[in-house]
C-alpha atoms as one frame of an Amber mdcrd trajectory, in Angstrom:
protein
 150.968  78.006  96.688 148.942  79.650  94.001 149.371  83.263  92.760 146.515
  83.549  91.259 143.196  82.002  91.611 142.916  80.787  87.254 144.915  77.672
  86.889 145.185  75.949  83.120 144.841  72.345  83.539 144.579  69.436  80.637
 142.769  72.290  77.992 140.654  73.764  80.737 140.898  77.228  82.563 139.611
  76.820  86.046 138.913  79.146  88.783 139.153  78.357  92.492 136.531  78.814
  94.647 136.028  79.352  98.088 135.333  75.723  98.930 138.243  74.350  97.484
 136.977  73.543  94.470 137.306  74.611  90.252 134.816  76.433  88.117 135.219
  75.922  84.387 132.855  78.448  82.255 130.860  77.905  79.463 133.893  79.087
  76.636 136.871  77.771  78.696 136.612  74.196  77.770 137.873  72.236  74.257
 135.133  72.595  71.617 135.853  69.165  70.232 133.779  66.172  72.127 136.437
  64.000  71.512 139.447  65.972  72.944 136.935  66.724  75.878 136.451  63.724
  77.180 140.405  62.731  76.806 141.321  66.239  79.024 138.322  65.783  81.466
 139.723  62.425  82.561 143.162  63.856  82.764 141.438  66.868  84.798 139.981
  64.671  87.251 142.642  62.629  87.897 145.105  65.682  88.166 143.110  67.186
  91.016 141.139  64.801  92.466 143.624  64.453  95.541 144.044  67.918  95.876
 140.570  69.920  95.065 136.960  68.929  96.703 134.418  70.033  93.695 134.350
  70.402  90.151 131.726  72.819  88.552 131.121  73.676  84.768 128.655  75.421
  83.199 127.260  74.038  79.937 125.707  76.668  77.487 122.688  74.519  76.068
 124.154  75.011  72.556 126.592  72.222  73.599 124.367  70.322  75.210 125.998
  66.772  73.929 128.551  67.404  76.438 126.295  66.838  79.340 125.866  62.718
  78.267 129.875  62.662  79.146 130.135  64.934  81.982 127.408  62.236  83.824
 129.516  59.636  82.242 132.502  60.353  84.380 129.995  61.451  87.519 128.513
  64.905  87.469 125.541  65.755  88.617 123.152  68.778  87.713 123.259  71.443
  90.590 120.942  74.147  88.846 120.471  75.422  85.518 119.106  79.350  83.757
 117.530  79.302  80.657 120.499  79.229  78.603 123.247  77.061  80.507 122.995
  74.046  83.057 125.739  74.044  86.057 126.530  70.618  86.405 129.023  68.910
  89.610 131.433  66.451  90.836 132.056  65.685  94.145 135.606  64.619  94.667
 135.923  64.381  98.513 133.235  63.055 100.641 131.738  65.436 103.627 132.482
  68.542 101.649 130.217  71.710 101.955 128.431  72.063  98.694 126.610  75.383
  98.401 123.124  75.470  96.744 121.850  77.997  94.334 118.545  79.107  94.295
 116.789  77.511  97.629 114.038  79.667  97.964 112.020  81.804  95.404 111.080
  85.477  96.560 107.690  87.610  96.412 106.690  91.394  97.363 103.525  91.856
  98.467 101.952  95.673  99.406  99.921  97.603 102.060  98.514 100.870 100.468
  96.690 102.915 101.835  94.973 106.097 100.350  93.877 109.632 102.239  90.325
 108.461 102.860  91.521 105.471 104.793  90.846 103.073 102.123  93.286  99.754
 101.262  94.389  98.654  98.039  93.445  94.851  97.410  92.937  92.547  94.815
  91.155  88.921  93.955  93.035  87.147  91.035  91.469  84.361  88.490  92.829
  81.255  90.178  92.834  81.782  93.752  89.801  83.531  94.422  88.788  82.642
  97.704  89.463  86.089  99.237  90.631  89.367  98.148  94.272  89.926  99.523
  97.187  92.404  98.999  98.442  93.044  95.514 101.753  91.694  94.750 103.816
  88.525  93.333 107.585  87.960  92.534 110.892  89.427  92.692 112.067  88.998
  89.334 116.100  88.100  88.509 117.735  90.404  89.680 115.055  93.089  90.767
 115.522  95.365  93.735 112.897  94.706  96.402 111.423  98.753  96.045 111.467
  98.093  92.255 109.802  94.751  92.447 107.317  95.852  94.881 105.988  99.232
  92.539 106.388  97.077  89.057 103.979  94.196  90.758 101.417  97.006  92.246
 101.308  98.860  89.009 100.553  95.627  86.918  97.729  94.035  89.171  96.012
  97.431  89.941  97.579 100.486  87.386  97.956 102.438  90.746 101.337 103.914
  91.165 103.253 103.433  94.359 106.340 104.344  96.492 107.902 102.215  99.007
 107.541 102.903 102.700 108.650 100.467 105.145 109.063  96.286 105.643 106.454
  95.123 107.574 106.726  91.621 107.669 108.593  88.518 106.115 107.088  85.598
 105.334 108.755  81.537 104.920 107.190  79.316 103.075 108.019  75.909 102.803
 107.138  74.025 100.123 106.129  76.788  97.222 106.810  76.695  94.262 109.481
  74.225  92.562 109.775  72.306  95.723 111.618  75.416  97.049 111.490  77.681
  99.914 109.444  80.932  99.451 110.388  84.503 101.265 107.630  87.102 100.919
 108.373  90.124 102.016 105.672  92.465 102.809 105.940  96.052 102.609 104.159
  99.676 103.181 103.448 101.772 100.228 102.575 105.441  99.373  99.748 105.220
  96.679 100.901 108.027  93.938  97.632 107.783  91.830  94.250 106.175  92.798
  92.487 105.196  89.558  92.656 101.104  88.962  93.320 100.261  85.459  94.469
  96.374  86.130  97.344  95.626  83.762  97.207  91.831  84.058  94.089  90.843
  83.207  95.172  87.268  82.676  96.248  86.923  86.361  93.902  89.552  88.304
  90.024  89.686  88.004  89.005  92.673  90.154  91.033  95.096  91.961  89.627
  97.665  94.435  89.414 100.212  97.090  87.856  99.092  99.978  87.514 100.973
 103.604  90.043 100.072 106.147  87.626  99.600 108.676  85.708  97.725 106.465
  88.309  95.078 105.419  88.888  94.303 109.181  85.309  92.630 109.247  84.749
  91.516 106.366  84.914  87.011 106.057  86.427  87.613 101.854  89.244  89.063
 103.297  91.846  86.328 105.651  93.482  86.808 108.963  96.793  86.730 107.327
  95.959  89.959 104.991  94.392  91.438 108.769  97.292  90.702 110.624  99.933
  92.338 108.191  97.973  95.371 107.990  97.542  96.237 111.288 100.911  95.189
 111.639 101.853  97.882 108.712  99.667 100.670 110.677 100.853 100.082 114.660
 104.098  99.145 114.226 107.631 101.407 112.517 108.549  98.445 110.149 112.386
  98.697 108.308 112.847 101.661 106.110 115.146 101.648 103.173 118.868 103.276
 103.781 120.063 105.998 102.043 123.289 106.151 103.829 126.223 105.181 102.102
 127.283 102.499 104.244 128.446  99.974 101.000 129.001 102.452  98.479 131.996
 100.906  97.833 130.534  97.783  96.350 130.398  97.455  92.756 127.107  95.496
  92.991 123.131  96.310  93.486 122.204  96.440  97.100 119.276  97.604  99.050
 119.668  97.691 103.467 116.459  98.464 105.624 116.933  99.224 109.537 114.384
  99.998 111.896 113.855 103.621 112.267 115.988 105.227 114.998 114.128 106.523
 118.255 113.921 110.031 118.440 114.658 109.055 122.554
């Protein structure tokens, strides 16, 4: 049994996984093409009774690696901007987790003191006006993402309330899933001074009452409002229940009763 989970085998460092299967990093493979492909084939054949996946990232600076690594039967599983993550199966009927299956989006109900809503029309889609918001970038907190994406589309500064509603998608963009999640916000300022002018053609204030007759605006934009007004939504935590986690993390509950 294994002490540790980094094993050196045939020039490579590996780490074990939770599916039974190695990860080999970017710098923890032999530099020289010629000595890789001799200790990859010595690799496989080491483990291939005893291990269900192989994964390696590739940084795209030795990207004449990749023509080998198909060679001997991996596949591309998903890729950044700087590496590709490519796989071998070794066992059949194995579990092989996916990376990115879905993209994500923020979208925002504001709501100012005179009982006016925050909406916007962009360049492309411009059907109907609708709620200002877009995606989650890498990484990006959900409260972060959802101020960043009001500020750029309208220049009006926000705080996040609550969750109102979640959103699947299926298929959006890059033939993947799509999560929007669609949230309550404070306005902190009122004047509009759109930041994205490429993207976003008009942004205004309209009156609430307003928006729920008006044909511009659809049902889907209605429904989420009214949903955002009648109903107590999932407010963000500030209890440290996972302080202990060396990680980002954000939790949202539904408020407590005060019964």
């Amino acid at each position: 049994m294994m002490t540790s989970s980094i094993e050196y085998i045939a020039n490579f460092k590996t780490t074990l996984d939770p599916y039974n299967g190695i990860t080999i990093e970017k710098n923890d493979f032999p530099k020289d093409i010629l000595e890789f492909e001799k200790s990859l084939a010595i690799l496989i054949e080491e483990i291939k009774n005893k291990r269900n996946l192989i994964w390696i990232y590739v940084d795209i600076k030795d990207s004449e690696f990749i023509p080998i690594l198909t060679k001997y039967g991996f596949t591309f599983h998903s890729c950044n901007s700087d590496y590709l993550l490519l796989l071998k199966v070794l066992k059949q009927g194995v579990i092989i987790p996916t990376l990115a299956n879905h993209t994500l989006g923020v979208g925002a109900v504001v709501i100012n003191k005179k009982n006016e809503i925050l909406l916007i029309k962009e360049h492309l889609r411009n059907e109907y006006y609708k709620l200002p918001g877009g995606h989650i970038d890498d990484a990006e907190m959900i409260t972060t993402a959802l101020s960043r994406e009001v500020f750029e589309e309208t220049g009006v500064v926000v705080d996040f309330e609550k969750i109102v509603s979640l959103g699947h998608f299926y298929p959006h963009q890059f033939n993947k899933s799509n999560l929007y999640v669609l949230c309550k916000a404070v306005p902190k300022s009122l004047k509009i001074d759109i930041k994205d002018k490429q993207e976003i053609s008009e942004a205004i204030w309209l009156n609430l009452d307003e928006m729920f007759i008006r044909e511009d605006i659809s049902k889907y934009t209605k429904t989420i409002v009214k949903s955002a007004i009648s109903m107590s939504g999932l407010e963000k935590s500030e209890t440290p229940i996972l302080n202990h986690l060396k990680n980002e993390f954000e939790l949202f509950f539904v408020k407590e009763s005060k019964n």
